[in-house]
MIDOSE-860118 format. One record per residue (C-alpha): x negated, y, z; residue in one letter; residue number from 0. Coordinates in Angstrom, 3 decimals. Last residue first. Layout:
N
R        c1        c2        c3  aa    i
R         X         Y         Z   A  NUM
...
END
This chain:
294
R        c1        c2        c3  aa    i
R    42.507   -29.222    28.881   X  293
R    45.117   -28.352    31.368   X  292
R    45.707   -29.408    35.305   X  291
R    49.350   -30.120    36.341   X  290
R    49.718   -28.426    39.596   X  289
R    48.566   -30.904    42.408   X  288
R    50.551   -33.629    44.503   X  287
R    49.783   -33.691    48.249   X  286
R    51.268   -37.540    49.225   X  285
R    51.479   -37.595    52.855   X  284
R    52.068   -41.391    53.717   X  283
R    53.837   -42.493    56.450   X  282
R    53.781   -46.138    58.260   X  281
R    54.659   -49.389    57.722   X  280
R    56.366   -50.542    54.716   X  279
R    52.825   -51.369    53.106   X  278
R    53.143   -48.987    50.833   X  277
R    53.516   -46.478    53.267   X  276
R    57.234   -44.556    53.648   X  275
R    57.015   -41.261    52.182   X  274
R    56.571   -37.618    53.507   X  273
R    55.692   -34.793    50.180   X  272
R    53.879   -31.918    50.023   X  271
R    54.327   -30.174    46.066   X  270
R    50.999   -28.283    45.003   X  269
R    51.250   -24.669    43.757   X  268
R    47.890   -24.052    45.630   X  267
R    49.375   -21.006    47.155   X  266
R    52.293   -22.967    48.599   X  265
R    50.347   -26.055    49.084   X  264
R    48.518   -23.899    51.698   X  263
R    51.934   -23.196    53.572   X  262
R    52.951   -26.578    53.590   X  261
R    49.853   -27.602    55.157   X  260
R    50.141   -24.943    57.693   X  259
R    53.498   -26.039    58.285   X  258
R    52.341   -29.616    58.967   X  257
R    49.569   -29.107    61.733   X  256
R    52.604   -26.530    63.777   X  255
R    55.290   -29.596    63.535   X  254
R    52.189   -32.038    64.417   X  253
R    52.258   -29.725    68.155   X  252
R    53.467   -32.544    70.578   X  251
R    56.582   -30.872    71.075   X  250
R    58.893   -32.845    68.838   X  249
R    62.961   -32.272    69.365   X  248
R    63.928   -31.082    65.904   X  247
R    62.622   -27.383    66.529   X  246
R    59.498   -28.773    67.184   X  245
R    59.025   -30.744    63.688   X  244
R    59.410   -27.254    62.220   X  243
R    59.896   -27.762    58.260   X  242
R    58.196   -30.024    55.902   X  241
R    58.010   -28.562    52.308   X  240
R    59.380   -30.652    49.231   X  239
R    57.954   -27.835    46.062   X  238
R    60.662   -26.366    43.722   X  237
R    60.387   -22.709    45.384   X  236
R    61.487   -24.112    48.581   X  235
R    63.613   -27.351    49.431   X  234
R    63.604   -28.827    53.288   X  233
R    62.003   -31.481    54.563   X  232
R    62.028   -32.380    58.362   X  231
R    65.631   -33.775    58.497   X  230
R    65.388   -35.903    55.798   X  229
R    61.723   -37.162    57.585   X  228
R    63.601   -38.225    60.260   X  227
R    66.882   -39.653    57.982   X  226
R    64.346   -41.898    56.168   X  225
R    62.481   -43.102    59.233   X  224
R    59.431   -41.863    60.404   X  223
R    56.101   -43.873    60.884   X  222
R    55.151   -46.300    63.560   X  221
R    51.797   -46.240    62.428   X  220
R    50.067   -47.863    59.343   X  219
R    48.805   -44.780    58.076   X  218
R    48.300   -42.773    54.502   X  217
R    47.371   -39.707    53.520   X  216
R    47.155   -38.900    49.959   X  215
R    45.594   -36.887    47.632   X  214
R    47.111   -36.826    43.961   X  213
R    46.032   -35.266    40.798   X  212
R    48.325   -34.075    37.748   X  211
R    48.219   -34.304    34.400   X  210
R    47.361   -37.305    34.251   X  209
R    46.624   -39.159    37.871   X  208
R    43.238   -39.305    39.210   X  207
R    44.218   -40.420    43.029   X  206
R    42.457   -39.091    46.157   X  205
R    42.762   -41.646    48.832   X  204
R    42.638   -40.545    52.786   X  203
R    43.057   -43.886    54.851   X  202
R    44.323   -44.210    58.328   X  201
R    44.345   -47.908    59.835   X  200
R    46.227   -47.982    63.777   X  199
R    44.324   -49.855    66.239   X  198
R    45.492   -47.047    68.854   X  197
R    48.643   -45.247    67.581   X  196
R    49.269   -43.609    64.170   X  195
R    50.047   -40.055    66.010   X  194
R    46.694   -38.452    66.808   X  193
R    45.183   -39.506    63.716   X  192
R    47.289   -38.996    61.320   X  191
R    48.191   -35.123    62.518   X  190
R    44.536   -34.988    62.451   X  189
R    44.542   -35.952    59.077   X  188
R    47.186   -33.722    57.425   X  187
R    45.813   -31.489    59.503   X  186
R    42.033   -31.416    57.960   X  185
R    43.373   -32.164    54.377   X  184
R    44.694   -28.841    54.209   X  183
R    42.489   -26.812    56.332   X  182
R    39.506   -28.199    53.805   X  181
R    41.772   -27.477    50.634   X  180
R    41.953   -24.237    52.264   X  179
R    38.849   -23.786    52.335   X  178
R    37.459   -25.700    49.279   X  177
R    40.567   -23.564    47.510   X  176
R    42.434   -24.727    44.874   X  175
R    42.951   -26.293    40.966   X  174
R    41.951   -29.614    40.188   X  173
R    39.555   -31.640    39.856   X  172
R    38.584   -35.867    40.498   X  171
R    35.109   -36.617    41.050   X  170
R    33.594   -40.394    41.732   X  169
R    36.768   -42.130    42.315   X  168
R    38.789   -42.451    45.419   X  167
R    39.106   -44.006    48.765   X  166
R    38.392   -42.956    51.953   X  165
R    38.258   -44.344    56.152   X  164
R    39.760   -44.118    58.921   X  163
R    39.806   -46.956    62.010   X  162
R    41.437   -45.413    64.557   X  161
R    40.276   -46.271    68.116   X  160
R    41.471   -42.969    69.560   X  159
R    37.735   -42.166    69.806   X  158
R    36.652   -43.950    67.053   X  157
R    39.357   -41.094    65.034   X  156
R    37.567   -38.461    66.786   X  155
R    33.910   -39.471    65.484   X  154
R    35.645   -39.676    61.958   X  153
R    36.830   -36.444    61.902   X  152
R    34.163   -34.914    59.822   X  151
R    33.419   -38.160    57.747   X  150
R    37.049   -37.848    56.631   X  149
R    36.544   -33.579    56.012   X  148
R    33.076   -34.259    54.141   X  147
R    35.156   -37.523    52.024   X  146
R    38.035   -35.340    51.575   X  145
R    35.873   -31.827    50.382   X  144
R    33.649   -34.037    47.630   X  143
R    36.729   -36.139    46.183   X  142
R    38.861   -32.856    45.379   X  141
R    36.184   -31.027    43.742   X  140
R    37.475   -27.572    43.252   X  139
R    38.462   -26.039    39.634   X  138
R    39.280   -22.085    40.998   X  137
R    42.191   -20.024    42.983   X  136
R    41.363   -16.901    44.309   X  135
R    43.482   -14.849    41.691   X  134
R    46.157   -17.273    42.054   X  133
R    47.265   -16.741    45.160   X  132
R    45.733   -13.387    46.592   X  131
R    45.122   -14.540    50.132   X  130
R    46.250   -12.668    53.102   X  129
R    48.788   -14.913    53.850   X  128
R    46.409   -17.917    53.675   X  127
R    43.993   -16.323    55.636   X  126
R    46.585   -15.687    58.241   X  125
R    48.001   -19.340    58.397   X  124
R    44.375   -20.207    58.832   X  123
R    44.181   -18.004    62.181   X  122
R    47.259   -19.271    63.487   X  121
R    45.886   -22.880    63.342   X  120
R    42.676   -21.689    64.884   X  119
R    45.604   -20.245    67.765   X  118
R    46.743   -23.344    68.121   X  117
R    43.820   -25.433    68.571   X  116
R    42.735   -23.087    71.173   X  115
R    46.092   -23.839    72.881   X  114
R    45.523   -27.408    72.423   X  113
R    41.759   -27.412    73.934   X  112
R    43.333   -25.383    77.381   X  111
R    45.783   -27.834    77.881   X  110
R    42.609   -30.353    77.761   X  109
R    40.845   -28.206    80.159   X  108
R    43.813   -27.936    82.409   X  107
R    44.057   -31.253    82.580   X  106
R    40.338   -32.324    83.524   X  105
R    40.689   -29.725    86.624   X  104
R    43.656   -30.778    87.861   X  103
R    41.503   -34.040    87.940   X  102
R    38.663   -32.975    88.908   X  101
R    41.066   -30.909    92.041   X  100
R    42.554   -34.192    92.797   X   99
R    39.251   -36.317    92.852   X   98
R    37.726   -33.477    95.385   X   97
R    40.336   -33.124    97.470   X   96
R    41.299   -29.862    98.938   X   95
R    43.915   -29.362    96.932   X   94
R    46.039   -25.777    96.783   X   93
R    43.742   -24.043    95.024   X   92
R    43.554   -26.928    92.723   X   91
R    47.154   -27.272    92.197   X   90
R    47.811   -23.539    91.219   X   89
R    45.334   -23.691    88.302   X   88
R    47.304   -27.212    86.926   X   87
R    50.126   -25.255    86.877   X   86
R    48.935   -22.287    85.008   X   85
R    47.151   -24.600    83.026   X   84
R    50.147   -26.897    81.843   X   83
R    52.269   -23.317    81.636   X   82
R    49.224   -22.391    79.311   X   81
R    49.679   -25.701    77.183   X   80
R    53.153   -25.410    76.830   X   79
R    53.599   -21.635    75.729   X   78
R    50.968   -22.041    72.893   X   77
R    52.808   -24.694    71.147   X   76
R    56.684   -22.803    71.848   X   75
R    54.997   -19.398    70.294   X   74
R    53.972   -21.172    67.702   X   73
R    57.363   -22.366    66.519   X   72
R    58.927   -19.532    67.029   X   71
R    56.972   -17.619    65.185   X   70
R    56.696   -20.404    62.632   X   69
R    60.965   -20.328    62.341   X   68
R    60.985   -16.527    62.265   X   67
R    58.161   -15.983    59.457   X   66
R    59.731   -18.854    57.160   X   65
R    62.816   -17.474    57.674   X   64
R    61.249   -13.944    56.889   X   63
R    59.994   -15.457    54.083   X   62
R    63.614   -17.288    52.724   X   61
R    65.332   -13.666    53.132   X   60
R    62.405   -11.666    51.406   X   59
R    62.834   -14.370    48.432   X   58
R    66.741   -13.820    48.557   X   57
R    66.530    -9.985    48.733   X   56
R    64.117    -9.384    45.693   X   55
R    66.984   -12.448    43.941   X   54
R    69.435    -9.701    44.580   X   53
R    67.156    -6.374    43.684   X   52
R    66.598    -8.208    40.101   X   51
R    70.065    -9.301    39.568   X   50
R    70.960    -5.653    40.518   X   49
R    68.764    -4.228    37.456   X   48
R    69.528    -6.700    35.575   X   47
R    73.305    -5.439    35.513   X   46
R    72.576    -2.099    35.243   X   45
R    73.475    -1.987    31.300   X   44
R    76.692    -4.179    32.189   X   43
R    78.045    -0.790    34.290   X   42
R    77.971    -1.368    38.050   X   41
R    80.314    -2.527    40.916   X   40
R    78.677    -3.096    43.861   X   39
R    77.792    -6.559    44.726   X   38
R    74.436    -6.295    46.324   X   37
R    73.405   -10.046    47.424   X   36
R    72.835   -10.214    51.229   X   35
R    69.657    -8.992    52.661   X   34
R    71.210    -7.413    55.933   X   33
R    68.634    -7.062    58.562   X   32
R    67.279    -3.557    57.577   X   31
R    70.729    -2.283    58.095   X   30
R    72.610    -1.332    55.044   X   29
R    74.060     2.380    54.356   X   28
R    70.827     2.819    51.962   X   27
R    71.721     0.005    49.814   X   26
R    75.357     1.033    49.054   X   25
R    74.167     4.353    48.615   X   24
R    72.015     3.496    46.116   X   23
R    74.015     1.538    43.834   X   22
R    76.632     4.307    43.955   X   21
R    73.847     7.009    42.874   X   20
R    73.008     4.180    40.069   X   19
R    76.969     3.754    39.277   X   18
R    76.902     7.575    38.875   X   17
R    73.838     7.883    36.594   X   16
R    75.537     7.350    33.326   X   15
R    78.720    10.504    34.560   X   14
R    76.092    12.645    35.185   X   13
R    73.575    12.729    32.533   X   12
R    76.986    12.467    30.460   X   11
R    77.579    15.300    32.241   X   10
R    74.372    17.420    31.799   X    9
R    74.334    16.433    27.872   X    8
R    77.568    17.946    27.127   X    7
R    76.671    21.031    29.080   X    6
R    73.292    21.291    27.311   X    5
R    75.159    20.874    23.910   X    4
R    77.655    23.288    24.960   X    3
R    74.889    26.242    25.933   X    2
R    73.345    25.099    23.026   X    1
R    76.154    25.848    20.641   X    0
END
């Protein structure tokens, strides 16, 4: 009698762990590449199993995008500037004036301040990965880091003759990272900056909205039209995140400024959104917070 229940047990053992040993062959014959949904056929028991594994795949899928498109996209920032010194290099050993080599000189140093740019940009990107989301995540004051990262860039915003400048209430909190928050607000400026044009008004504004606060960004540039910014937006875990702006034709580097920001709003839970200024002219950044309790 043992001897047949231990029989009877080894092949319905057997016969309940065959879709399994099916599953698994299935996803051991793929290449590492391949992440699309598993559709073997499996008993309704294993079912949540394979929804699990498929929507494991689809979130590896959308990172290594992610991964892909900033690799690329970095890669393209820091090639231009070093071809711009490389060239640059080759002209002054091959000047013998004075005012040409300066100047060869002068460009090569600015090429040279873009790349370095790039690679701090690459070095936030990697804190951010190798932050623990939530876990590192505390009340910040929102309206203490803008007005030290406005009054921060407000020496290079005189300098492009850009007249910046904050508005907010006395304290307004919410949920982040005074580093990242820091980064955050630090490109979302910058990009501002270096893009609204001479004479151009920037103004950071942190908003106390229930449940939710607001920072914003806002210029009176040229802007981006609707089907621009359509076309640099794309929809991620329920949040508006700009994509590459170099892979739609823009190689001044904003593309690299903007997917760091993205990125941060990621861990923050924050949405990033592009909007037309109030005053018609312009963009506003609009970096809305997760709903704050109590």
């Amino acid at each position: 009698l043992v001897i047949g229940v231990v029989g009877l047990v080894w092949v319905a053992v057997t016969v309940a762990l065959r879709p399994l040993v099916r599953l698994g062959d299935v996803i051991a014959e793929r290449s590492p590449s391949d992440l699309r949904p598993v559709t073997a056929r499996t008993p309704d028991e294993v079912e949540p199993l394979v929804m699990a594994i498929n929507s494991f795949m689809a979130r590896l899928e959308t990172a290594l995008d992610g991964l892909r498109n900033f690799t690329g996209n970095a890669s393209h920032q820091l090639r231009t500037p070093l071809a711009v010194v490389r060239t640059q290099l080759a002209l002054i050993d091959r000047s013998g004036d004075v005012a040409d080599t300066a100047t060869a000189s002068t460009k090569a140093k600015v090429a040279l301040e873009r790349a370095e740019r790039v690679l701090a940009q690459l070095l936030v990107l990697a804190r951010v990965d190798a932050s623990t989301g939530a876990a590192m995540l505390h009340p910040v004051d929102l309206v203490a880091v803008a007005k030290d990262v406005t009054a921060e860039l407000v020496p290079t915003a005189l300098h492009h003759d850009i007249d910046l400048g904050f508005e907010g209430p006395a304290t307004v909190t919410a949920t982040a990272d005074a580093v990242l928050l820091g980064e955050l607000l630090r490109n979302l400026v910058s990009n501002a900056v270096g893009y609204a044009g001479r004479g151009a008004v920037v103004t950071v504004r942190v908003l106390d909205l229930h449940p939710a606060p607001v920072i914003e960004v806002e210029d009176n540039g040229p802007g981006l039209s609707p089907q621009r910014r359509a076309s640099l937006v794309q929809a991620r875990r329920g949040l508006t995140l700009p994509v590459s702006l170099v892979q739609q034709g823009q190689t001044t580097g904003m593309g690299l400024g903007l997917s760091v920001a993205a990125e941060i709003c990621t861990v923050f839970g924050a949405g990033l959104h592009l909007e037309d200024a109030r005053s018609g002219r312009g963009l506003l950044v609009r970096v809305v917070f997760a709903p704050q309790t109590g």
